[in-house]
N, C-alpha and C positions, 0 to 999 in steps of 0.2 A: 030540445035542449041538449041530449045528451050527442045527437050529432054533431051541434052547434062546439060542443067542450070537445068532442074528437077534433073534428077538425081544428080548433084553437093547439090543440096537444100534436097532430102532425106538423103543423106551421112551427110549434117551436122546435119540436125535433128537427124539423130539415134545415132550418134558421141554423140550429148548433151543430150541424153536422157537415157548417159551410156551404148551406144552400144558397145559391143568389136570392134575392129580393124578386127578380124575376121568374125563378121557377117556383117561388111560395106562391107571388101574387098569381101564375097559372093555374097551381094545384088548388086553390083558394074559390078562382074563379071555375073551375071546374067542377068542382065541389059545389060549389055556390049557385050556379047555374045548368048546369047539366041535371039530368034527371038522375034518382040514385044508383041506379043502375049503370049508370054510364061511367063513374070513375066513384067506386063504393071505395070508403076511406076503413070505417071500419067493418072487420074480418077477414081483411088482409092477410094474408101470410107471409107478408115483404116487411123485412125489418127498414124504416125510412131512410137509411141510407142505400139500402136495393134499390125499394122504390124512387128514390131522387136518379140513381142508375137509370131506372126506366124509362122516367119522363125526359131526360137528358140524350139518352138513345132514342129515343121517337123523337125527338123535336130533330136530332140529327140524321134521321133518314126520310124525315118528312122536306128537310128541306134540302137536303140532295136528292130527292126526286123532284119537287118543286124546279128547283132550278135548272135540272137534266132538262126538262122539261122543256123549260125557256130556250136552255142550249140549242134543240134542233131545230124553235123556229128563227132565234135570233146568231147564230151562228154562220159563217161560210165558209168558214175550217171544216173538211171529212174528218179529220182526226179528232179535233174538239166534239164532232158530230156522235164519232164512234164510242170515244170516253164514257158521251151522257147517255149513250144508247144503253153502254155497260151498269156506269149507275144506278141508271133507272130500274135494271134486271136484277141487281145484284142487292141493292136498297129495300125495293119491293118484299124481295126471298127476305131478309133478313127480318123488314119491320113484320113480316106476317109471323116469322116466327117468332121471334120474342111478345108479341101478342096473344100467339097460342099460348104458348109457357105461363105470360101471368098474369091470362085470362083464368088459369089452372088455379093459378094461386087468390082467384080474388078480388085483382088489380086490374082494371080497364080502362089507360090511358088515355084520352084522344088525342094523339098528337097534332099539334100546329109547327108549321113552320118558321123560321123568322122573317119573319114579314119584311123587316128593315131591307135584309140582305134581298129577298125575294125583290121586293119593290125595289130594289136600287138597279138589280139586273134587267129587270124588265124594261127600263129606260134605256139599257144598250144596245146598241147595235154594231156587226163586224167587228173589228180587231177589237176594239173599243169593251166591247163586250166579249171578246175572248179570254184578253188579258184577265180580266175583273172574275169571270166565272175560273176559269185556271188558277188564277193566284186564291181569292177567298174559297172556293167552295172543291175546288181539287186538292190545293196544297193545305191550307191556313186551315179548314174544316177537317180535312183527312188524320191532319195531324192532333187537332184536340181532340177525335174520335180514337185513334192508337192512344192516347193517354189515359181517357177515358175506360176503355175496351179493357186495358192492359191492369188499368187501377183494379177495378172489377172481378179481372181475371184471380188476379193476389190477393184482392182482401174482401171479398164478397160475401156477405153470409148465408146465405142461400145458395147450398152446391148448383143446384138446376140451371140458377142463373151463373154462375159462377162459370159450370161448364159450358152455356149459350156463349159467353163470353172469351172465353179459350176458342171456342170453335170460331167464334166471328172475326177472332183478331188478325188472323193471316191473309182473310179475305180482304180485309179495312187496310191495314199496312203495306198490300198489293196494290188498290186506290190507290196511297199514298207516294207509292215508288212511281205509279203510271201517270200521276199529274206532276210530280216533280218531274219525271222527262218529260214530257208533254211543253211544261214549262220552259223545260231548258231550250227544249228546241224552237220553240216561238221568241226563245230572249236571241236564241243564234239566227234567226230567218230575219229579224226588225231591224 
């Protein structure tokens, strides 16, 4: 029971602190389904708005790896090739570190990716699928993670994450600049 009224009391917290519906119903289902261990809700050290940071950052580098992924087999661009090569190195380093950090504290996400997004790419193939992986998961993605990263940065409460978040942002906003050329120059080549 008193798990049962925790988790009811995270759900509202992240609810009011403009969690999607989405990231309730996964902390919900993880909670819910997971073993306790696997995503312990209380004895956290993350105040739920960190923690909604958390689960938000791993669904975000689960699914630019994910879809890096896809890039090298569904790809015939080298350049596109090179990008998700980088992703995939760069995404990897980051989710493991932020899972050190607040494994520290407590919190043991399991990150999913978006499936949607995932599955959509998986269906393309060459340019078709360049476009689509470049514009949503280079540019469209990179960019609510610098918003994300940046929110973080400024108003986090938890310094440890706070500073993970500083450190991450230059790396994420460099992403950003290299899918936005990336992009340009696939909208100059078409």
């Amino acid at each position: 029971m008193k798990f049962r009224y925790s988790l009811q009391v995270l759900t509202a917290a992240l609810t009011a602190f403009g969690g999607s519906a989405a990231l309730v119903d996964t902390a919900h289902a993880q909670a819910s389904d997971a073993p306790a261990s696997a995503a312990p809700v209380s004895g956290t050290k993350l105040s739920p708005a960190d923690q909604q940071f958390v689960l938000e950052a791993s669904k975000s580098d689960a699914t630019e790896i994910a879809a890096s992924k896809i890039a090298l087999k569904n790809s015939r661009d080298p350049h596109v090739k090179k990008f998700a090569q980088q992703m995939i190195a760069d995404h990897t380093k980051l989710s493991h570190e932020m899972a050190a950090l607040v494994a520290k504290k407590g919190f043991k996400p399991a990150p999913a990716e978006d499936s949607a997004l995932v599955g959509k790419l998986q269906g393309l193939q060459g340019a078709a699928f360049d476009r689509a992986y470049v514009e949503q998961v280079g540019v469209e993605a990179h960019q609510r993670a610098v918003d994300l990263f940046q929110q973080q940065s400024e108003s986090g409460t938890d310094a440890q994450l706070k500073a993970a978040a500083q450190k991450a942002l230059p790396t994420i906003k460099h992403h950003l600049e290299m899918a936005q050329q990336l992009a340009g120059t696939m909208k100059g080549s078409s």
